[in-house]
KOLTORRO-239123 format. One record per residue: residue in one letter; chain; x, y, z of N, C-alpha, C, O in turn. Coordinates in steps of 0.02 Angstrom, whole numbers, plus 50000, padded with zeros to 5 digits. Layout:
<node 'A', 'A', <X, Y, Z>, <X, Y, Z>, <X, Y, Z>, <X, Y, Z>>;
...
END
This chain:
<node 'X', 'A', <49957, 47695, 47811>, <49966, 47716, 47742>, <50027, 47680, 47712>, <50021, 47661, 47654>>;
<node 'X', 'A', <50074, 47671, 47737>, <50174, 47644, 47730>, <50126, 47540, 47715>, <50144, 47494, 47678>>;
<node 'X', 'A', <50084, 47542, 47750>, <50074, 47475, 47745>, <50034, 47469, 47685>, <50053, 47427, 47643>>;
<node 'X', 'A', <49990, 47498, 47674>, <49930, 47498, 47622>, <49984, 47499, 47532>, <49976, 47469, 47479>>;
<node 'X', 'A', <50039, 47552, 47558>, <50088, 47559, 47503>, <50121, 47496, 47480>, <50126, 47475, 47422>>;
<node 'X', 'A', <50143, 47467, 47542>, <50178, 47394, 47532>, <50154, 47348, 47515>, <50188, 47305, 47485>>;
<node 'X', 'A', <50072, 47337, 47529>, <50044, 47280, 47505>, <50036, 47305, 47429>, <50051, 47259, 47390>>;
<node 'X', 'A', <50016, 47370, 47392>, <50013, 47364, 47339>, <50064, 47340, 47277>, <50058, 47312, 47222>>;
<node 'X', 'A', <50119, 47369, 47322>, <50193, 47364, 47304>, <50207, 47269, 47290>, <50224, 47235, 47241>>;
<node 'X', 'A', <50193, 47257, 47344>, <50193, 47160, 47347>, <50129, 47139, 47272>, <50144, 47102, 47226>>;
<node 'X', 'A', <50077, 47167, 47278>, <50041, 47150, 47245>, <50059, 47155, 47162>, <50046, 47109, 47122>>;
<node 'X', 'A', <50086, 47210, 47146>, <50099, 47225, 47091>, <50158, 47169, 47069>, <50150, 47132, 47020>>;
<node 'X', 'A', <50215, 47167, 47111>, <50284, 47106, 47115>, <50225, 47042, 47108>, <50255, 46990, 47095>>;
<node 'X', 'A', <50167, 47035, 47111>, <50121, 46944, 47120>, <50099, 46958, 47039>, <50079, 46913, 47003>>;
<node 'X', 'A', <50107, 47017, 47019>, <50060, 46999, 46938>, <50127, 47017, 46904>, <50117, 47006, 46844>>;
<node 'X', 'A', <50175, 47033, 46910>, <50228, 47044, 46887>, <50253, 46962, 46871>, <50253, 46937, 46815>>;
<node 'X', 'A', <50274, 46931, 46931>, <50304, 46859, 46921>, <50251, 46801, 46890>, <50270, 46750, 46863>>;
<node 'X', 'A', <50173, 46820, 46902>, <50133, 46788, 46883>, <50111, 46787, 46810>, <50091, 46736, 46781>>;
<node 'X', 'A', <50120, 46862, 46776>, <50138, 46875, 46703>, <50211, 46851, 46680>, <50219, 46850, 46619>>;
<node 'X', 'A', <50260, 46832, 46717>, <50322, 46826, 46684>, <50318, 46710, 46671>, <50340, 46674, 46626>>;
<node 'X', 'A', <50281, 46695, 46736>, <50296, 46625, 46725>, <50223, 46606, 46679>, <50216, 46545, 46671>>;
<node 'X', 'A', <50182, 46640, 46655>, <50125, 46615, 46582>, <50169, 46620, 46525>, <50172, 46578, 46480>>;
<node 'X', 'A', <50208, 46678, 46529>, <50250, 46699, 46463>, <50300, 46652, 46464>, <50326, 46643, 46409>>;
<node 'X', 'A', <50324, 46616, 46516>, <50370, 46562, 46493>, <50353, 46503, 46490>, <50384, 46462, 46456>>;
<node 'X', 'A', <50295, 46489, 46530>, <50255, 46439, 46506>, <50238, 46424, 46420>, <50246, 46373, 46387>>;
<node 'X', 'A', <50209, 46499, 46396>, <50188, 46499, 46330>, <50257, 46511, 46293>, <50251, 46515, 46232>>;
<node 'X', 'A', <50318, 46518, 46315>, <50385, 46515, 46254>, <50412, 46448, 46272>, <50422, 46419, 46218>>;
<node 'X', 'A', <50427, 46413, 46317>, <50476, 46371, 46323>, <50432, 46318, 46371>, <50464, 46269, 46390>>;
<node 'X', 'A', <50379, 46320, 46387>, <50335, 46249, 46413>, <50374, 46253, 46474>, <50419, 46291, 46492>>;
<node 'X', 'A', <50331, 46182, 46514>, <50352, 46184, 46579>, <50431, 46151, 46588>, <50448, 46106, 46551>>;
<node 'X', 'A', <50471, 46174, 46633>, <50532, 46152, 46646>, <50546, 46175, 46736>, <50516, 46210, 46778>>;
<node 'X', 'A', <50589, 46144, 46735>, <50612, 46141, 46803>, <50603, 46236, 46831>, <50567, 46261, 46874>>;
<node 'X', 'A', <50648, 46263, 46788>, <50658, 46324, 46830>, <50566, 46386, 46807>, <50550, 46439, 46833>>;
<node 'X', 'A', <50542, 46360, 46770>, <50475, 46392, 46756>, <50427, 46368, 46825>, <50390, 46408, 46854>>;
<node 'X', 'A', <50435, 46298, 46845>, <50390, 46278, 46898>, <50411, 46321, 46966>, <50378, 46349, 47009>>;
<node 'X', 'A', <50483, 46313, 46955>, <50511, 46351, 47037>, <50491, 46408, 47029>, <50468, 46421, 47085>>;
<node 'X', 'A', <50479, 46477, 46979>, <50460, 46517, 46978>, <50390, 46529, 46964>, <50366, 46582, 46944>>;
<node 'X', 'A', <50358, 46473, 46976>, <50271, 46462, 46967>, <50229, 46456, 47051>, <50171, 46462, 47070>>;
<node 'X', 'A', <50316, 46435, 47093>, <50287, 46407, 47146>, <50298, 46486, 47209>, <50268, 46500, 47261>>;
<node 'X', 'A', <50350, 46519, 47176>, <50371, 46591, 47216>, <50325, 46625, 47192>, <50301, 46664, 47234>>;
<node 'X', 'A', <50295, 46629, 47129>, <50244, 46679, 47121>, <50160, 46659, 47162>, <50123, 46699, 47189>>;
<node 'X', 'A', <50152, 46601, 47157>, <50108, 46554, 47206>, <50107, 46584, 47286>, <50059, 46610, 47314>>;
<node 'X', 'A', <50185, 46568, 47316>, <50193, 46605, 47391>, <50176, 46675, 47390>, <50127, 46693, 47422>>;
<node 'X', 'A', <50206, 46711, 47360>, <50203, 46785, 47341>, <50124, 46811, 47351>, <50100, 46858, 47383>>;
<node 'X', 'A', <50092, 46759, 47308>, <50018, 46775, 47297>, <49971, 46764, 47381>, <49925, 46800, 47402>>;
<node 'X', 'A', <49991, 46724, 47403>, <49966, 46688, 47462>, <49999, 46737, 47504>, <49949, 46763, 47529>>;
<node 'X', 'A', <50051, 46769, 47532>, <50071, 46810, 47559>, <50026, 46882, 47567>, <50004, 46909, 47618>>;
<node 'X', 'A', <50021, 46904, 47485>, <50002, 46959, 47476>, <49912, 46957, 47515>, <49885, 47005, 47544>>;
<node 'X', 'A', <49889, 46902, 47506>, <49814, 46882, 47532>, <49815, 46887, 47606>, <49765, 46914, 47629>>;
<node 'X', 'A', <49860, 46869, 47650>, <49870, 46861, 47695>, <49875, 46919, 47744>, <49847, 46934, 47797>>;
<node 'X', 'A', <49920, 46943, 47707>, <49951, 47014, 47726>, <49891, 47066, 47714>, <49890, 47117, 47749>>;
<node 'X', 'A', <49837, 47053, 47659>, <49779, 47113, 47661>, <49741, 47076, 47696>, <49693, 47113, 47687>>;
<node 'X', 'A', <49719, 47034, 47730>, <49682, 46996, 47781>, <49705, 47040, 47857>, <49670, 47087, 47875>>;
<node 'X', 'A', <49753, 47024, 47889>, <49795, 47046, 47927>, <49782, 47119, 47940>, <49774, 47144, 47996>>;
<node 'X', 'A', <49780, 47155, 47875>, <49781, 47237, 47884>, <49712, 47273, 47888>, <49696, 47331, 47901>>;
<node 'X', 'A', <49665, 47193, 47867>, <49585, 47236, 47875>, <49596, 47221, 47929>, <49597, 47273, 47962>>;
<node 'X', 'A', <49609, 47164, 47967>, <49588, 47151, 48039>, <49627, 47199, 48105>, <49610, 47216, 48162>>;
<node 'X', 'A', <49668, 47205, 48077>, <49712, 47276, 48118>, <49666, 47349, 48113>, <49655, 47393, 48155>>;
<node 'X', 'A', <49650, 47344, 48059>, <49621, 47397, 48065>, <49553, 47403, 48103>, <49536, 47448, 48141>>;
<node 'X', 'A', <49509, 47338, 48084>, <49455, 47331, 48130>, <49460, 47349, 48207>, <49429, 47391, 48241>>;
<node 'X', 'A', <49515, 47299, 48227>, <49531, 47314, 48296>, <49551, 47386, 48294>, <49522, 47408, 48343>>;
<node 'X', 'A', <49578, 47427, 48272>, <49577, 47496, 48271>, <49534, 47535, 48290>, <49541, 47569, 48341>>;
<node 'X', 'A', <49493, 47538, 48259>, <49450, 47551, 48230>, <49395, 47542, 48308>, <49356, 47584, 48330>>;
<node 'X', 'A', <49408, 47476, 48333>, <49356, 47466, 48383>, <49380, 47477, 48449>, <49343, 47482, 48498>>;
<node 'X', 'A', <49463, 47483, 48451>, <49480, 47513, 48520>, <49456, 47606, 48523>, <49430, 47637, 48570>>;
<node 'X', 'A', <49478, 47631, 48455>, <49446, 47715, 48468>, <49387, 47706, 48463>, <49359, 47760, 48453>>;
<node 'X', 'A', <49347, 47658, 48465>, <49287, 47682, 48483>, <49281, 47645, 48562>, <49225, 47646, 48589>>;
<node 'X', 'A', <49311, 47628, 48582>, <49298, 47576, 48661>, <49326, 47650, 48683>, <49283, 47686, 48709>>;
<node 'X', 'A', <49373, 47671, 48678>, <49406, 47748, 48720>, <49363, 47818, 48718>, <49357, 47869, 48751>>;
<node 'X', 'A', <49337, 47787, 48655>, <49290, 47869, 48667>, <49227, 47855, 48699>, <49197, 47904, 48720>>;
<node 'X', 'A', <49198, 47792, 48708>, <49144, 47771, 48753>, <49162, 47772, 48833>, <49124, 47783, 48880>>;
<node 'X', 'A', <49222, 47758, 48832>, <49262, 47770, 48905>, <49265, 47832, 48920>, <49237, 47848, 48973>>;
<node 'X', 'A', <49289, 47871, 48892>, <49312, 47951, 48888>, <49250, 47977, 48894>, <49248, 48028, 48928>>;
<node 'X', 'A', <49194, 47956, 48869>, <49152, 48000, 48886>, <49090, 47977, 48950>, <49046, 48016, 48967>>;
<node 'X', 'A', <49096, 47909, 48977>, <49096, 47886, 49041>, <49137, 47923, 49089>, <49104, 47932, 49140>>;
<node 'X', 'A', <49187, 47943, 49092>, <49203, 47951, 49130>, <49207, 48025, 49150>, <49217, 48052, 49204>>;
<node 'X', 'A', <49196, 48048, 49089>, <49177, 48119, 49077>, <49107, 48140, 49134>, <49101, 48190, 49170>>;
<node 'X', 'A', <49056, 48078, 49124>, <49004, 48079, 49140>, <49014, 48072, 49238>, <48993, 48113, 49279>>;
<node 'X', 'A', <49046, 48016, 49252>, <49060, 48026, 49314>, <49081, 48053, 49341>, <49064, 48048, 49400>>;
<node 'X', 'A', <49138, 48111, 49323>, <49168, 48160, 49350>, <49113, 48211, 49350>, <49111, 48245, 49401>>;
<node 'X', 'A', <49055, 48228, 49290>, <49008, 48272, 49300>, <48971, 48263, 49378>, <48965, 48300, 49427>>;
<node 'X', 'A', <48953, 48202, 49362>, <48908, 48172, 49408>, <48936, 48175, 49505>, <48901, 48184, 49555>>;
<node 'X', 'A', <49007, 48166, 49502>, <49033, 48206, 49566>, <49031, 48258, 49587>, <49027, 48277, 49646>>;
<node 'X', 'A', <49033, 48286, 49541>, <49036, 48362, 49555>, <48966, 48398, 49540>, <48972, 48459, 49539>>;
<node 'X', 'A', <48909, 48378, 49528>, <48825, 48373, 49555>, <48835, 48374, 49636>, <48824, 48421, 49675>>;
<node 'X', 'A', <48855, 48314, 49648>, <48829, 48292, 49712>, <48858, 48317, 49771>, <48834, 48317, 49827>>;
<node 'X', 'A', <48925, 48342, 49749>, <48952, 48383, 49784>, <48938, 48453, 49790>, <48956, 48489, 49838>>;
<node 'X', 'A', <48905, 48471, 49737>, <48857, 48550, 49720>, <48929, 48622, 49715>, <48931, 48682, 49730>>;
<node 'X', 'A', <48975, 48574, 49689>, <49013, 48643, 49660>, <49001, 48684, 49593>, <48985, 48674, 49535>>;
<node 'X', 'A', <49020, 48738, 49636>, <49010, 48804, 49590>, <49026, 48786, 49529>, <49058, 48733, 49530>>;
<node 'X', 'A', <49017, 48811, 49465>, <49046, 48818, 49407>, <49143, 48826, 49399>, <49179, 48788, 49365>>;
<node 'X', 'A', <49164, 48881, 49437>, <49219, 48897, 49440>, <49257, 48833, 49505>, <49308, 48804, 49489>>;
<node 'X', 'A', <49234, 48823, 49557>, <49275, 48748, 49583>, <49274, 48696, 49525>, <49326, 48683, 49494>>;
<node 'X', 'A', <49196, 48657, 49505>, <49215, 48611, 49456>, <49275, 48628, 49401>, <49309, 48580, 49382>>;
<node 'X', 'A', <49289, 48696, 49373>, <49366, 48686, 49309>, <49405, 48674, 49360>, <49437, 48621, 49359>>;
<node 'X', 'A', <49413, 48727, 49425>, <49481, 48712, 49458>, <49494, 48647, 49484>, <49550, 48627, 49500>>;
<node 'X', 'A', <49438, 48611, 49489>, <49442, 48514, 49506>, <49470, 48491, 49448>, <49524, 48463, 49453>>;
<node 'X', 'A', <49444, 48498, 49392>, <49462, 48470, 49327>, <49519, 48515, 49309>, <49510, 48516, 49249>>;
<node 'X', 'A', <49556, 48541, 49317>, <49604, 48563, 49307>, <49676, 48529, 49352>, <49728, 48514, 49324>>;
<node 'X', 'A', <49664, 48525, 49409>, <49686, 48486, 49465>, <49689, 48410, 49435>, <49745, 48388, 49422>>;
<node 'X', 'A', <49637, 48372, 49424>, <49638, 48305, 49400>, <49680, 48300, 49361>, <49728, 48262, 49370>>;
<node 'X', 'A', <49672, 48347, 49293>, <49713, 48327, 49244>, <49802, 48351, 49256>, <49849, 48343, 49217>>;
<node 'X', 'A', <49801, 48374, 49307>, <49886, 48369, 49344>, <49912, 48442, 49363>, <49959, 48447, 49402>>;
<node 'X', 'A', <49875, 48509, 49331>, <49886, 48549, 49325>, <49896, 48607, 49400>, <49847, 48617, 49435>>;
<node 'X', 'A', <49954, 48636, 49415>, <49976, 48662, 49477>, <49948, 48725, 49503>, <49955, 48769, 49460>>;
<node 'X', 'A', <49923, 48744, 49546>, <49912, 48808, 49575>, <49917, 48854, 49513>, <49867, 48863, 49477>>;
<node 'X', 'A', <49983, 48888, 49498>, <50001, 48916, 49462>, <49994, 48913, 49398>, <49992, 48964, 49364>>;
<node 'X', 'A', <49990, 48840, 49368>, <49963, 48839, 49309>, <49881, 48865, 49287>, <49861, 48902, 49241>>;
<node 'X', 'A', <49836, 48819, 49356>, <49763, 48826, 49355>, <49756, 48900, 49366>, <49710, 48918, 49329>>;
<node 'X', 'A', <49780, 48952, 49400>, <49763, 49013, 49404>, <49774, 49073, 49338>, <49741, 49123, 49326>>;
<node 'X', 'A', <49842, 49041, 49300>, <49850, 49064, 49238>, <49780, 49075, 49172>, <49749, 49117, 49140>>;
<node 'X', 'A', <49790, 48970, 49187>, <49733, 48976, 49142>, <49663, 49003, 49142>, <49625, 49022, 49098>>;
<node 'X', 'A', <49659, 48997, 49216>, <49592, 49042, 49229>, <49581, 49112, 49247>, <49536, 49145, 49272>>;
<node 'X', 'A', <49657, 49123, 49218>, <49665, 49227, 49240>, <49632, 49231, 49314>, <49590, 49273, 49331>>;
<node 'X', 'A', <49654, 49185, 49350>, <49647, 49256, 49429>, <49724, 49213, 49472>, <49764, 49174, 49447>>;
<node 'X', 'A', <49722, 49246, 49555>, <49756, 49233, 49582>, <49777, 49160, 49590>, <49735, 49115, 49585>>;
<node 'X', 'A', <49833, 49151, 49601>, <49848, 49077, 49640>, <49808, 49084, 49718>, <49778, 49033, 49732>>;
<node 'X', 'A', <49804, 49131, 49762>, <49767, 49118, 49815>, <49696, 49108, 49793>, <49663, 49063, 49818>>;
<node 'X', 'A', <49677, 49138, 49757>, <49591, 49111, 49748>, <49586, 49048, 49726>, <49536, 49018, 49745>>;
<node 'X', 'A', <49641, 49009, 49675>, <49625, 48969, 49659>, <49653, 48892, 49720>, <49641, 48833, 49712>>;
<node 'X', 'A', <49691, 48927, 49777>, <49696, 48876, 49839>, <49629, 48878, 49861>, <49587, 48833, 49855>>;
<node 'X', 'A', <49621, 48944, 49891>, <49516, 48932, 49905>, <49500, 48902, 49888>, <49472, 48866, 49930>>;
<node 'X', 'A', <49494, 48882, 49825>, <49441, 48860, 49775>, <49429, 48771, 49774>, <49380, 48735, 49767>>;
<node 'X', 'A', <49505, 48759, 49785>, <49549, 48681, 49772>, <49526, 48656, 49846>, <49509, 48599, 49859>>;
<node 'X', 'A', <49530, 48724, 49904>, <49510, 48684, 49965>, <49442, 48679, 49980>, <49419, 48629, 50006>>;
<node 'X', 'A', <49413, 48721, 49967>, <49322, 48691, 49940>, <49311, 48638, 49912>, <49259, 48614, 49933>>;
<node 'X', 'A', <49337, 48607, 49873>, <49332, 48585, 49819>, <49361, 48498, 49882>, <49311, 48464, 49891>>;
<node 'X', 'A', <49386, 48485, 49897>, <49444, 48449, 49937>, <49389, 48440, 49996>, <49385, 48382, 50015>>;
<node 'X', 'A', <49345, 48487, 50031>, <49313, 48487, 50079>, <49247, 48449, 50061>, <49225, 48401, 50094>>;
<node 'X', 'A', <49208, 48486, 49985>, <49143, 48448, 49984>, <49159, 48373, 49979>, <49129, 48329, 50011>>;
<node 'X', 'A', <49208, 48362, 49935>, <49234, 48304, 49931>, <49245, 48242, 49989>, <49243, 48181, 49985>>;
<node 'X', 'A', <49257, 48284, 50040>, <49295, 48242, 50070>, <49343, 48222, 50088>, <49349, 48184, 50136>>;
<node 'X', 'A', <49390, 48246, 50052>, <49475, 48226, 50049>, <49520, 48282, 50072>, <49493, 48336, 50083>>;
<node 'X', 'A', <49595, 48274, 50083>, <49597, 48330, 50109>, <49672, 48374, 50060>, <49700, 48424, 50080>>;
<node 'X', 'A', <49690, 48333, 49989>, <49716, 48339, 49947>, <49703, 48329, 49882>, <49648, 48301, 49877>>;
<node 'X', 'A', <49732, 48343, 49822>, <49737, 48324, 49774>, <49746, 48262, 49745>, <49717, 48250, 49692>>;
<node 'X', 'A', <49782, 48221, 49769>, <49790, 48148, 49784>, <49735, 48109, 49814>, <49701, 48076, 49774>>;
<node 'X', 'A', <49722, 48106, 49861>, <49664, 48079, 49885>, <49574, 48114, 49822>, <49520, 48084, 49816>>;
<node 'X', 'A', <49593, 48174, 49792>, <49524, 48183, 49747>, <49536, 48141, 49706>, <49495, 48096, 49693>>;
<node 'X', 'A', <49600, 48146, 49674>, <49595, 48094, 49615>, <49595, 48035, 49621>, <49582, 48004, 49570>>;
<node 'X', 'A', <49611, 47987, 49700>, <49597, 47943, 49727>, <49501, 47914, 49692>, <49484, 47865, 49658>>;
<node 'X', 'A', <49464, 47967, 49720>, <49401, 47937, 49717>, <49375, 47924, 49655>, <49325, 47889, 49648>>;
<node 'X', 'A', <49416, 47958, 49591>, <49386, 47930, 49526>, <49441, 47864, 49501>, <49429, 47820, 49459>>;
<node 'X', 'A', <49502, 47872, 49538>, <49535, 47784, 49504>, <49499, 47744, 49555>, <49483, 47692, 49527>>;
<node 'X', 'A', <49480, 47744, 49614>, <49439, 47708, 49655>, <49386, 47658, 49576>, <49386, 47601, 49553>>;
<node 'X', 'A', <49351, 47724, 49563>, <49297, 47690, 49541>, <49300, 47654, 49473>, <49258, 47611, 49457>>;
<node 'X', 'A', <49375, 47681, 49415>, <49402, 47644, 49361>, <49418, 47585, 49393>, <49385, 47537, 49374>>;
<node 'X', 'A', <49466, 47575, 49443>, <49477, 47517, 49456>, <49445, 47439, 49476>, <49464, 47380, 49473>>;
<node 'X', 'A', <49373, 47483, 49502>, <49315, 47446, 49548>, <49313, 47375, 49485>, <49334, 47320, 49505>>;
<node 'X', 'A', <49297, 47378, 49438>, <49262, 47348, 49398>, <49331, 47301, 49385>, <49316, 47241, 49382>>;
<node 'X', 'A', <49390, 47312, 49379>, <49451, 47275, 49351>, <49470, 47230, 49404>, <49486, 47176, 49380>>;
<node 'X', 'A', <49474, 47231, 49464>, <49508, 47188, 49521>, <49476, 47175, 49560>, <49437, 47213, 49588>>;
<node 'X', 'A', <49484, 47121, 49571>, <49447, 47069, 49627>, <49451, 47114, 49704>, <49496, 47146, 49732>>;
<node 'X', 'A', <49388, 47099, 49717>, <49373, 47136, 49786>, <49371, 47204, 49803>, <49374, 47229, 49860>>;
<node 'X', 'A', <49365, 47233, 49745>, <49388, 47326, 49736>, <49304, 47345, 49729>, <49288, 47404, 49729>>;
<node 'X', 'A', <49265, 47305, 49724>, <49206, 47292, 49703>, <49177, 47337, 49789>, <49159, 47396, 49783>>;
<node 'X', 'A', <49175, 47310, 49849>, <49142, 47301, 49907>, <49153, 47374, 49934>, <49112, 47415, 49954>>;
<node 'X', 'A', <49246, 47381, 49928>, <49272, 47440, 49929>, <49234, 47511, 49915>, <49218, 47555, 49956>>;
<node 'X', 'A', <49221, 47508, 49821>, <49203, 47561, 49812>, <49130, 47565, 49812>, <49104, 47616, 49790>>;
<node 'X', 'A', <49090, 47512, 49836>, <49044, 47524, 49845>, <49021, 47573, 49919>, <48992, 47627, 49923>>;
<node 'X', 'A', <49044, 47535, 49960>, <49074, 47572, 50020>, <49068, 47653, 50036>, <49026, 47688, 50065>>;
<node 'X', 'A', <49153, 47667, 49991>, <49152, 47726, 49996>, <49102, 47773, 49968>, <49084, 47828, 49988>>;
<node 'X', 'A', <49083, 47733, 49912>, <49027, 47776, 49876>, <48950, 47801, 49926>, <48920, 47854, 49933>>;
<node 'X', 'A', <48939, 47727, 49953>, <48903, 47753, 50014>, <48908, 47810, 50064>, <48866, 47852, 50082>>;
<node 'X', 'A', <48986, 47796, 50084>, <48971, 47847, 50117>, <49004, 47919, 50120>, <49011, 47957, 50167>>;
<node 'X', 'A', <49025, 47927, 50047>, <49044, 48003, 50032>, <48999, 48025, 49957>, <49011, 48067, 49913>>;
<node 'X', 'A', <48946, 47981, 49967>, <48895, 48022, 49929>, <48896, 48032, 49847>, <48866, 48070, 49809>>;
<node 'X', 'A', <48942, 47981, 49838>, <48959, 47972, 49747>, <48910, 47913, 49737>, <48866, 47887, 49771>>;
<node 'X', 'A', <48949, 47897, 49649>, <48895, 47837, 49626>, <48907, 47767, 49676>, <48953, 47748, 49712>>;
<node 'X', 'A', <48849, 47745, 49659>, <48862, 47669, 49678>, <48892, 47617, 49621>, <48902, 47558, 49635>>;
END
């Protein structure tokens, strides 16, 4: 918005100097200091073009990274569903997994889900068991496993691998 303000701001200063050097054109003809101020209103103008060029294209890219993140976000949304299928947890393990992923402590996850912190260790170690793993670290292991697969050389064989043989995607 601070930018959209400024280019208008610039724009208005391009018809400002661009109305001031016709009017001296039309009182006093061309002269030295009418051209120098023919040639700043000229830059000014070319600036101002530039600068709204610049701000569509910022915005495009904007525009196309929130949509690359919410296609991600909801990939990945999808794979975390899709683990926790195959692993066949309950309703109440899958929040306490997703609660866990997103960083959240014993004590926090039991808050938010109104019951004990011991039920919700049960729950985390079920959860840790269908899995596979035997922590919190190692669960969240298996979904950067599979962000990463696609980004780095040789991470490829890896998570195919594991995927084999703990029963996630390929």
């Amino acid at each position: 918005m601070a930018l959209a303000a400024l280019l208008v701001l610039q724009t208005l200063c391009t018809v400002f100097f661009v109305a001031d050097v016709v009017g001296d054109l039309i009182l006093d003809g061309p002269d030295l200091h009418v051209v120098f101020e023919a040639a700043v209103a000229a830059a000014l103008g070319v600036g101002v073009v530039f600068a709204g060029l610049e701000m569509r294209r910022t915005l495009e890219r904007s525009r196309r990274a929130e949509a690359a993140v919410s296609v991600a976000s909801g990939a990945f949304a999808e794979l975390i569903a899709g683990y926790f299928e195959r692993w066949r947890l309950t309703p109440a393990e899958a929040d306490v997994a997703l609660f866990a992923l997103k960083g959240f402590d014993v004590a926090e996850i039991a808050e938010l889900r109104g019951s004990a912190a011991g039920t919700v260790r049960a729950q985390l170690t079920r959860v840790y068991a269908k899995a596979g793993v035997s922590n919190r670290t190692q669960l969240l292991a298996i979904f950067t496993d599979d962000l990463l697969a696609g980004a780095l050389p040789g991470l490829e064989r890896r998570s195919a691998l594991s995927s084999a043989s703990d029963g996630g995607p390929a």
